[in-house]
mmCIF file of the N, C-alpha and C atoms, coordinates in Angstrom:
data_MODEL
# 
_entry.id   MODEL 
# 
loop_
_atom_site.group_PDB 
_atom_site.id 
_atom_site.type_symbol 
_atom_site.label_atom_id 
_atom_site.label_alt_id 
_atom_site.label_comp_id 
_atom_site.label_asym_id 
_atom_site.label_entity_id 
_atom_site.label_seq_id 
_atom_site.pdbx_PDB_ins_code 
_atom_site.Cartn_x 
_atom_site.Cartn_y 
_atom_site.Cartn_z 
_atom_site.occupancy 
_atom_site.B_iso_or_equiv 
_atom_site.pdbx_formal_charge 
_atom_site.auth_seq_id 
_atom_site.auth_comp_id 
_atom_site.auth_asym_id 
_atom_site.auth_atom_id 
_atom_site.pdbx_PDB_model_num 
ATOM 1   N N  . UNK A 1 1  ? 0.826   -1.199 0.000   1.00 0.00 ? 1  UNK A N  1 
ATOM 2   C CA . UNK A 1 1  ? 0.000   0.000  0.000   1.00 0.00 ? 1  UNK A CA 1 
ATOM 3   C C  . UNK A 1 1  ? 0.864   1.254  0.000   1.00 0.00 ? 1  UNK A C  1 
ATOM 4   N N  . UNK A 1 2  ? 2.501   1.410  0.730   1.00 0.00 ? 2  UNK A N  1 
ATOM 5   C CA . UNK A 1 2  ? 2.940   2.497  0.691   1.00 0.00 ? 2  UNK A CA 1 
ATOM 6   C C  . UNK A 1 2  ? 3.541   2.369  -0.593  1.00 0.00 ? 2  UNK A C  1 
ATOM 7   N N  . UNK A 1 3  ? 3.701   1.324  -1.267  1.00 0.00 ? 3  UNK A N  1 
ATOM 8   C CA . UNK A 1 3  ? 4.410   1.692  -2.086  1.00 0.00 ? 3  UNK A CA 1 
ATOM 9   C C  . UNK A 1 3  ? 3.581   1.820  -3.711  1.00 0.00 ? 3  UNK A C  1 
ATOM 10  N N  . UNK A 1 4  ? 2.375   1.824  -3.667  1.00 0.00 ? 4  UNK A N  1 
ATOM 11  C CA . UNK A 1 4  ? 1.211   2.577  -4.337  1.00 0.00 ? 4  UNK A CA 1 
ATOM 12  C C  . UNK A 1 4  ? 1.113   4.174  -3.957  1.00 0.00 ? 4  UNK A C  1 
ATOM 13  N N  . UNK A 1 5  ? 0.790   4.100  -2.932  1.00 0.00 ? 5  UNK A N  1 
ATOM 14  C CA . UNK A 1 5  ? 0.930   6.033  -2.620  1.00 0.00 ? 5  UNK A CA 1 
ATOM 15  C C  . UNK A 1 5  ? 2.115   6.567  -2.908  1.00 0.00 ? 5  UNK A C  1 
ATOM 16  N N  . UNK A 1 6  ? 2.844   6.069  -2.781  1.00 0.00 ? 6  UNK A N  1 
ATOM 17  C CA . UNK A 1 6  ? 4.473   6.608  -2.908  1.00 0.00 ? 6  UNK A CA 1 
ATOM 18  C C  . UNK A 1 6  ? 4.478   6.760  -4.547  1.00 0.00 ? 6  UNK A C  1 
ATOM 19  N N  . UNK A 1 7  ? 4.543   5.691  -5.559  1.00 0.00 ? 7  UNK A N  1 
ATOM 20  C CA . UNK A 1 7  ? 4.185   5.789  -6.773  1.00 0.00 ? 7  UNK A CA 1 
ATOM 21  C C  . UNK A 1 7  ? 3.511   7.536  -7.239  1.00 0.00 ? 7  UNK A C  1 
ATOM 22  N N  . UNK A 1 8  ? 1.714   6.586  -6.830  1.00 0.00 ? 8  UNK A N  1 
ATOM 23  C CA . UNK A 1 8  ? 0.870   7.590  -7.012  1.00 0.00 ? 8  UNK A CA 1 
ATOM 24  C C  . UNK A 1 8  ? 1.096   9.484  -6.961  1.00 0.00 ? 8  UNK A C  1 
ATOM 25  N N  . UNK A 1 9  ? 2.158   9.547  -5.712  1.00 0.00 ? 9  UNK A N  1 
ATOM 26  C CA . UNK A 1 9  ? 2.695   10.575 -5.536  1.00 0.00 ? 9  UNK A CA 1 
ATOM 27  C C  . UNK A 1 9  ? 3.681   11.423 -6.211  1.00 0.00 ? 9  UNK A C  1 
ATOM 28  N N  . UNK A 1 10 ? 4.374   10.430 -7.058  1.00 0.00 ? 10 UNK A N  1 
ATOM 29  C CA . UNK A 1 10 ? 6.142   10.932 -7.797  1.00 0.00 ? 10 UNK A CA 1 
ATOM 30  C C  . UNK A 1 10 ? 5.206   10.739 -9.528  1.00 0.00 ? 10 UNK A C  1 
ATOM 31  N N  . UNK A 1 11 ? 4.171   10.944 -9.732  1.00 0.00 ? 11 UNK A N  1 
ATOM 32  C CA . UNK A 1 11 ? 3.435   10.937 -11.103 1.00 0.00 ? 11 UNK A CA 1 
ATOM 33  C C  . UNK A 1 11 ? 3.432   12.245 -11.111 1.00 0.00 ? 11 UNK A C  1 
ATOM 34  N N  . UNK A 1 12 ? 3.631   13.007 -12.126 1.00 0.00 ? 12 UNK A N  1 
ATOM 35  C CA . UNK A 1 12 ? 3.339   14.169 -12.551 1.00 0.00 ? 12 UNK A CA 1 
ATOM 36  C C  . UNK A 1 12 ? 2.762   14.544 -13.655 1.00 0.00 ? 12 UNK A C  1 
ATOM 37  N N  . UNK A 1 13 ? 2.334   13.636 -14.624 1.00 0.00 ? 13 UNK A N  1 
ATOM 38  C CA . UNK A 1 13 ? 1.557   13.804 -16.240 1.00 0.00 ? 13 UNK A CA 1 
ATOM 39  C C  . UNK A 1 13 ? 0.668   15.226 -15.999 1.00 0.00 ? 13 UNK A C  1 
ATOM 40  N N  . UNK A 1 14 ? -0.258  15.141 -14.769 1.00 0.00 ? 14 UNK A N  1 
ATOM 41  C CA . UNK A 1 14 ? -1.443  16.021 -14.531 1.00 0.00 ? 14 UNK A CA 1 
ATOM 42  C C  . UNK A 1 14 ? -0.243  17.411 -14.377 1.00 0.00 ? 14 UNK A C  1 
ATOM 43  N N  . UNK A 1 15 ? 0.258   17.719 -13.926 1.00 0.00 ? 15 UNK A N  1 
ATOM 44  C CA . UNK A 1 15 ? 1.092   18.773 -14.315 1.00 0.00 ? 15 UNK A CA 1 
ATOM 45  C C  . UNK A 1 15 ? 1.565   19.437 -15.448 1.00 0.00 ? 15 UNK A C  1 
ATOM 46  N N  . UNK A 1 16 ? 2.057   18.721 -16.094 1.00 0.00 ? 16 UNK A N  1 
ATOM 47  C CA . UNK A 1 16 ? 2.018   19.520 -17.953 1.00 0.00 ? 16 UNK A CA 1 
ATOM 48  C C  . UNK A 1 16 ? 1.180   20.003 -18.122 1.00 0.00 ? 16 UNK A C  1 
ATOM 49  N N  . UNK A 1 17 ? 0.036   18.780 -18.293 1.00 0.00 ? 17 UNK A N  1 
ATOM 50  C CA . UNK A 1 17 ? -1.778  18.781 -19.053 1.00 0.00 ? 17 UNK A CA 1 
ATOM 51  C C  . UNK A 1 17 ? -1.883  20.708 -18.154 1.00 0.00 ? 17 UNK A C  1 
ATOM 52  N N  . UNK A 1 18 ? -2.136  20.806 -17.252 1.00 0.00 ? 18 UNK A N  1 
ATOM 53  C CA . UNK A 1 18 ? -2.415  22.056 -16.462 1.00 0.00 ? 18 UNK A CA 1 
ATOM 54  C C  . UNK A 1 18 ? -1.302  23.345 -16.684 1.00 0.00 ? 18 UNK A C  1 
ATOM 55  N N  . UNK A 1 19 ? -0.140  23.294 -16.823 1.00 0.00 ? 19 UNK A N  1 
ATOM 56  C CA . UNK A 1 19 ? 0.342   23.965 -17.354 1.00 0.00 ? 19 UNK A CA 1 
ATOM 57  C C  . UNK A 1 19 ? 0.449   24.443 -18.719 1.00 0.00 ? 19 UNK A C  1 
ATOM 58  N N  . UNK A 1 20 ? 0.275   23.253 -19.542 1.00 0.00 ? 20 UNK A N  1 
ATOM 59  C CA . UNK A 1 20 ? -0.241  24.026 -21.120 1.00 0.00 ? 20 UNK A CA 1 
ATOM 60  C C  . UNK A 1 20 ? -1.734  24.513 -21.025 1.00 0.00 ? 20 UNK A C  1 
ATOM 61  N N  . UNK A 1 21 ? -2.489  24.126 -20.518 1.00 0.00 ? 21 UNK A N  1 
ATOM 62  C CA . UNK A 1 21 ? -3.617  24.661 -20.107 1.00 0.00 ? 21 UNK A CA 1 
ATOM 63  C C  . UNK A 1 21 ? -3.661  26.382 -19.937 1.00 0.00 ? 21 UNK A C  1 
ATOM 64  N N  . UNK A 1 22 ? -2.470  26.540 -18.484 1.00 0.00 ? 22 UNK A N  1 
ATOM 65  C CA . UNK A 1 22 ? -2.494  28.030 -18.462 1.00 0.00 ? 22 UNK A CA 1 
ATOM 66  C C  . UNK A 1 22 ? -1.902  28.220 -19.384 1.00 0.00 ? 22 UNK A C  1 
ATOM 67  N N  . UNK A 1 23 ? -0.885  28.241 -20.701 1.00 0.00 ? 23 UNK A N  1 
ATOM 68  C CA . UNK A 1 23 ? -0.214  28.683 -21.479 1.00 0.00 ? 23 UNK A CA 1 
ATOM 69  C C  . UNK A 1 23 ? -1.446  28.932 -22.567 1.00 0.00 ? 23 UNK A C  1 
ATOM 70  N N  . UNK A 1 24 ? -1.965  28.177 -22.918 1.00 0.00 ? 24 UNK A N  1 
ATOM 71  C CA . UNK A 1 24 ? -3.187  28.251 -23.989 1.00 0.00 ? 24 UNK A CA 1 
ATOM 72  C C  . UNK A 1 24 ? -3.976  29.351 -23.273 1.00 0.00 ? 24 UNK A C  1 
ATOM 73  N N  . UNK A 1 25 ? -4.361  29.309 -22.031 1.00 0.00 ? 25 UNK A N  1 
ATOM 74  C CA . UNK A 1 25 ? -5.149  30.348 -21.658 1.00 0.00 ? 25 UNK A CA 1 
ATOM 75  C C  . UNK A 1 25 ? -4.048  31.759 -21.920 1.00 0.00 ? 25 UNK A C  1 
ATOM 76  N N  . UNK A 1 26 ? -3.189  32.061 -21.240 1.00 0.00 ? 26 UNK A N  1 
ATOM 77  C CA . UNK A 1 26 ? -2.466  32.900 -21.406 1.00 0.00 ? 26 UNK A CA 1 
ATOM 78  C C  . UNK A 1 26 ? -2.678  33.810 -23.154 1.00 0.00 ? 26 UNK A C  1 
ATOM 79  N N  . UNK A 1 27 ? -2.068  32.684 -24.128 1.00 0.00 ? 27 UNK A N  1 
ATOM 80  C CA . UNK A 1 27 ? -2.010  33.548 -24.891 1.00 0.00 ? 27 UNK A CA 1 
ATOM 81  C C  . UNK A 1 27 ? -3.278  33.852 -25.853 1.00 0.00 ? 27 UNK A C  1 
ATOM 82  N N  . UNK A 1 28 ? -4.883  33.290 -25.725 1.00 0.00 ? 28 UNK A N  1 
ATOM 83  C CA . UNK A 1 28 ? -6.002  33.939 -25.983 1.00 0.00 ? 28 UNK A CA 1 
ATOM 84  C C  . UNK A 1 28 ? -6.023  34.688 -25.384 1.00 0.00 ? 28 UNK A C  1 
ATOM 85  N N  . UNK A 1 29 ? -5.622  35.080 -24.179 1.00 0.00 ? 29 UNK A N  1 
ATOM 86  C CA . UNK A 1 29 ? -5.879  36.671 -23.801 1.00 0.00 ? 29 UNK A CA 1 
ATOM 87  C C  . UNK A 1 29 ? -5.162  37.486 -24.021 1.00 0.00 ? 29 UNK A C  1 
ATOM 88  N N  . UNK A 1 30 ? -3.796  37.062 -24.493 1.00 0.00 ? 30 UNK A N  1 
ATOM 89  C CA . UNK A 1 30 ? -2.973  38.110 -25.352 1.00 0.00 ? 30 UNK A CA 1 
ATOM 90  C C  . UNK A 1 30 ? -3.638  38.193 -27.154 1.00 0.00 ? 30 UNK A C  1 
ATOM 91  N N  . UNK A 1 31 ? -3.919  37.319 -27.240 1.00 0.00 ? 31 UNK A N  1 
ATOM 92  C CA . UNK A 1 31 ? -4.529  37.705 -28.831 1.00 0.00 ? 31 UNK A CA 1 
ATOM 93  C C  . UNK A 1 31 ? -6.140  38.521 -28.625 1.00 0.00 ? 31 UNK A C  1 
ATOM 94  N N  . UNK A 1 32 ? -6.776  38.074 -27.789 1.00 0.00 ? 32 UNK A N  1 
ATOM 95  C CA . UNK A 1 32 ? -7.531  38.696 -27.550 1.00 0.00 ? 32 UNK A CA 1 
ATOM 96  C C  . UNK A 1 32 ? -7.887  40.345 -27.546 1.00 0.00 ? 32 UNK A C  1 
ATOM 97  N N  . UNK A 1 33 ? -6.822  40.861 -26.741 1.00 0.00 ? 33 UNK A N  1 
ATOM 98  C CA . UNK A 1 33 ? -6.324  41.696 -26.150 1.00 0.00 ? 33 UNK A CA 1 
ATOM 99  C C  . UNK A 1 33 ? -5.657  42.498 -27.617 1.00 0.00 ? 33 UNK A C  1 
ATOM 100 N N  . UNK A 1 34 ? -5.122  41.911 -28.841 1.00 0.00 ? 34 UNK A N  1 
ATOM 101 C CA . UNK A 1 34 ? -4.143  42.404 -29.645 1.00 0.00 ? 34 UNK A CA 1 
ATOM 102 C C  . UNK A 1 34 ? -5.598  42.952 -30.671 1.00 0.00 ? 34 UNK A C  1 
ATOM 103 N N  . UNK A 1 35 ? -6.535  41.771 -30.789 1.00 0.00 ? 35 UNK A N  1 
ATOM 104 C CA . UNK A 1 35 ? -7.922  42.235 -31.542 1.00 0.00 ? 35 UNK A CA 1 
ATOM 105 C C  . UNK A 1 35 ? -8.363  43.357 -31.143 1.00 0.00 ? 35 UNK A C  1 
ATOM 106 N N  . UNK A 1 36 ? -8.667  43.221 -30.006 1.00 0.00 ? 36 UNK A N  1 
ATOM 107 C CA . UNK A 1 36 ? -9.444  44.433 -29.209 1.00 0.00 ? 36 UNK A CA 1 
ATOM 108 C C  . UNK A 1 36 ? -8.824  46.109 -29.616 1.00 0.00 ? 36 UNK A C  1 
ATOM 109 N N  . UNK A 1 37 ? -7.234  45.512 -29.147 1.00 0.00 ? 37 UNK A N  1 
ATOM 110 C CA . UNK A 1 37 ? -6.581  46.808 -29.320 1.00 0.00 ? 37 UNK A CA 1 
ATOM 111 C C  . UNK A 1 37 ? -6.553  47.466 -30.930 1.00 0.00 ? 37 UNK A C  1 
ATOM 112 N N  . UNK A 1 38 ? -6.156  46.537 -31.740 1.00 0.00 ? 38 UNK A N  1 
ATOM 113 C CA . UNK A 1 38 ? -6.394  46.599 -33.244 1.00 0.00 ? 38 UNK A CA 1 
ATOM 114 C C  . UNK A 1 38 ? -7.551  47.312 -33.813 1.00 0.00 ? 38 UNK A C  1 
ATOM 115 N N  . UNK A 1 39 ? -8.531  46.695 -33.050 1.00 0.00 ? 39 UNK A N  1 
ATOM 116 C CA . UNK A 1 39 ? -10.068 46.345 -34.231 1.00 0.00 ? 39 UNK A CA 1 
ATOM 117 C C  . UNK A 1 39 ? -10.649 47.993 -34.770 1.00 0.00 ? 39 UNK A C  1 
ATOM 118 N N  . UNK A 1 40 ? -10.626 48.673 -34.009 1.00 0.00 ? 40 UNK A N  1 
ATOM 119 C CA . UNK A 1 40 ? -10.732 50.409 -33.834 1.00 0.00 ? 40 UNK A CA 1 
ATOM 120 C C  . UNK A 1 40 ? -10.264 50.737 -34.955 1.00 0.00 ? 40 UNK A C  1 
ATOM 121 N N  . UNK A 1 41 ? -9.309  50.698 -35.042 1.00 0.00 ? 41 UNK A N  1 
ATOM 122 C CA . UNK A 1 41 ? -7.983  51.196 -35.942 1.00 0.00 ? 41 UNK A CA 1 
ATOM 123 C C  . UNK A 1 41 ? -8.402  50.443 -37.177 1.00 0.00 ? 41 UNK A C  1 
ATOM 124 N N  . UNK A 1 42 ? -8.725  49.489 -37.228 1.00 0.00 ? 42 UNK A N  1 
ATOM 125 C CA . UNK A 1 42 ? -8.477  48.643 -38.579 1.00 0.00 ? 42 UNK A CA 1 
ATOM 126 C C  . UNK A 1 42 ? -10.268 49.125 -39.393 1.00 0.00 ? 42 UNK A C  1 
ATOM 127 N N  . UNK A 1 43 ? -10.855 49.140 -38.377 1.00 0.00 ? 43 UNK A N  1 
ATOM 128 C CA . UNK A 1 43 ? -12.204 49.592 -38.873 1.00 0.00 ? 43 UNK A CA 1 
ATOM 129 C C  . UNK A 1 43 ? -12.338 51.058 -39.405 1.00 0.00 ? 43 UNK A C  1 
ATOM 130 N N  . UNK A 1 44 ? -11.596 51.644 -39.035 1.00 0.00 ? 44 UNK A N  1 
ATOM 131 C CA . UNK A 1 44 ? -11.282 53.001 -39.710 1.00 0.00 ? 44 UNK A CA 1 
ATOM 132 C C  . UNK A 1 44 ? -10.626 53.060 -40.745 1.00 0.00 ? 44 UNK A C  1 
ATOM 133 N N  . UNK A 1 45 ? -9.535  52.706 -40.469 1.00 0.00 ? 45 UNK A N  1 
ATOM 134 C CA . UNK A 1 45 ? -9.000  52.035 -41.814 1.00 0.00 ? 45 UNK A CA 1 
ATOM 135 C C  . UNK A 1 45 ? -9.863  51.705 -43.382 1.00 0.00 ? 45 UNK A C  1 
ATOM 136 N N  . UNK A 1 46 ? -11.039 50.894 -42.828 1.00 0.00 ? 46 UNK A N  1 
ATOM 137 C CA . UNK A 1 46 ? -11.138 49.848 -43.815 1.00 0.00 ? 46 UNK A CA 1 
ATOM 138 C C  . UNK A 1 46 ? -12.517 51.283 -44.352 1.00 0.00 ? 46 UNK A C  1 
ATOM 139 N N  . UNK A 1 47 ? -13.213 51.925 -43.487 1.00 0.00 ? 47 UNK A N  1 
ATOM 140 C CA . UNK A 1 47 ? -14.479 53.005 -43.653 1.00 0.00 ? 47 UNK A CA 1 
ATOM 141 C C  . UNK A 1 47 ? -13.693 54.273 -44.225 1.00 0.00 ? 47 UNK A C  1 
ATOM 142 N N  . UNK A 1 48 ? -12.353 54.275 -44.189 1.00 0.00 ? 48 UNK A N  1 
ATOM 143 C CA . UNK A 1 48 ? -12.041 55.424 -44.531 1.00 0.00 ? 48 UNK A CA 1 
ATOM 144 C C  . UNK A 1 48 ? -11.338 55.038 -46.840 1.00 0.00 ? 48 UNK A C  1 
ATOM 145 N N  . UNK A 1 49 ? -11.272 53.580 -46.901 1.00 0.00 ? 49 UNK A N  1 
ATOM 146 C CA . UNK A 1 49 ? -11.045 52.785 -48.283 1.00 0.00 ? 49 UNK A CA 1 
ATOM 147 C C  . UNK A 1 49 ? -11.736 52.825 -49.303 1.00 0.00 ? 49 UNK A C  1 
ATOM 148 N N  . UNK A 1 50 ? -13.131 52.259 -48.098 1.00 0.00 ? 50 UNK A N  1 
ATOM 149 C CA . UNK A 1 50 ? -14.195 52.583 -48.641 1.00 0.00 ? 50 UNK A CA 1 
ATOM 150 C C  . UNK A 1 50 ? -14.911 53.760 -49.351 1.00 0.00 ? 50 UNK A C  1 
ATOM 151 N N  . UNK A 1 51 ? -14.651 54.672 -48.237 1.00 0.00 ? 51 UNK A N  1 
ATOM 152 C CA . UNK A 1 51 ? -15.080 56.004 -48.521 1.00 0.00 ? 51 UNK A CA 1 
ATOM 153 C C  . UNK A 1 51 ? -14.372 56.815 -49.894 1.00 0.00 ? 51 UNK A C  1 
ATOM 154 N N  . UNK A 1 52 ? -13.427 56.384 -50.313 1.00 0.00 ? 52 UNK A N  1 
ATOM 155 C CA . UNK A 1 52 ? -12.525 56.614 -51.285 1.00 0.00 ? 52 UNK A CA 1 
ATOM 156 C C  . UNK A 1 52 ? -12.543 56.067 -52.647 1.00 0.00 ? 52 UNK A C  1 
ATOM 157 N N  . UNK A 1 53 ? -13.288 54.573 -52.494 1.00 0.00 ? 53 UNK A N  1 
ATOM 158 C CA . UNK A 1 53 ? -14.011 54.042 -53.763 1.00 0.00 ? 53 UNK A CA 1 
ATOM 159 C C  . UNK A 1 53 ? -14.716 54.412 -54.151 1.00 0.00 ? 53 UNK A C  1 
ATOM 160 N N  . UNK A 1 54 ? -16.056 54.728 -53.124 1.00 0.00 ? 54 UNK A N  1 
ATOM 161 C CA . UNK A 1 54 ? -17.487 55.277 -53.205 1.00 0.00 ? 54 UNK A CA 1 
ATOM 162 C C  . UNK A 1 54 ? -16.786 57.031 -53.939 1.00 0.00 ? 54 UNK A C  1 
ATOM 163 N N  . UNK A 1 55 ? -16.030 57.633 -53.514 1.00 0.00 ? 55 UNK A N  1 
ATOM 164 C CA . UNK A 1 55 ? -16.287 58.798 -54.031 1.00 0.00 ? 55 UNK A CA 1 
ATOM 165 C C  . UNK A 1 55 ? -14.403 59.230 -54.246 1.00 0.00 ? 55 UNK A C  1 
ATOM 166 N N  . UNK A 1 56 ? -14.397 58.672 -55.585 1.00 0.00 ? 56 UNK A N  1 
ATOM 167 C CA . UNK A 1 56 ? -12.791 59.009 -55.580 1.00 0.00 ? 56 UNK A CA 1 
ATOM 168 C C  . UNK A 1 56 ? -12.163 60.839 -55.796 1.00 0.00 ? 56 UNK A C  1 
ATOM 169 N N  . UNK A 1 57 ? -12.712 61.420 -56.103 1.00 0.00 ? 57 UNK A N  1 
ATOM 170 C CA . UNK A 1 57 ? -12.641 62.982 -55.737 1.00 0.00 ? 57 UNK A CA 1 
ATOM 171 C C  . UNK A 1 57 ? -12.511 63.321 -54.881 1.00 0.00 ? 57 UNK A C  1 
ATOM 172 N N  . UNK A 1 58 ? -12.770 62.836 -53.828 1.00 0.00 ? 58 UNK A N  1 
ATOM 173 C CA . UNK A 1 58 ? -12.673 63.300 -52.246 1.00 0.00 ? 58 UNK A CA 1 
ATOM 174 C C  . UNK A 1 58 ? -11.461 62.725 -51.837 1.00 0.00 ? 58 UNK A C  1 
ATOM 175 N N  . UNK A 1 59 ? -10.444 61.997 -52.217 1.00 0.00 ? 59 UNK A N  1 
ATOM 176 C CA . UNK A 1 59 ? -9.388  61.466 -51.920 1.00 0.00 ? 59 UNK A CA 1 
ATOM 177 C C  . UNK A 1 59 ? -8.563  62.386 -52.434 1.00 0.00 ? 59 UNK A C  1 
# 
């Protein structure tokens, strides 16, 4: 029996699995975070392209 718990104890697999876990979490909230910061900017961007097709004189 101690030498089942003892085993059971020096296993670490569940450790990776949980650490790539936070790593995957980690970096959706950095991409997340890169959209968010982006998306403003890029939408202006893309309304201000537009606006320039629709009426190329005004460019």
């Amino acid at each position: 029996m101690v030498k089942l718990l003892s085993k059971l104890r020096r296993r670490d697999e569940g450790a990776s699995a949980v650490e790539y876990g936070l790593l995957v979490a980690l970096i959706a909230v950095v991409i997340a975070g890169a959209v968010y910061a982006l998306g403003g900017g890029l939408s202006d961007l893309f309304s201000s392209v537009n606006d320039c097709i629709g009426d190329a004189a005004s460019c």
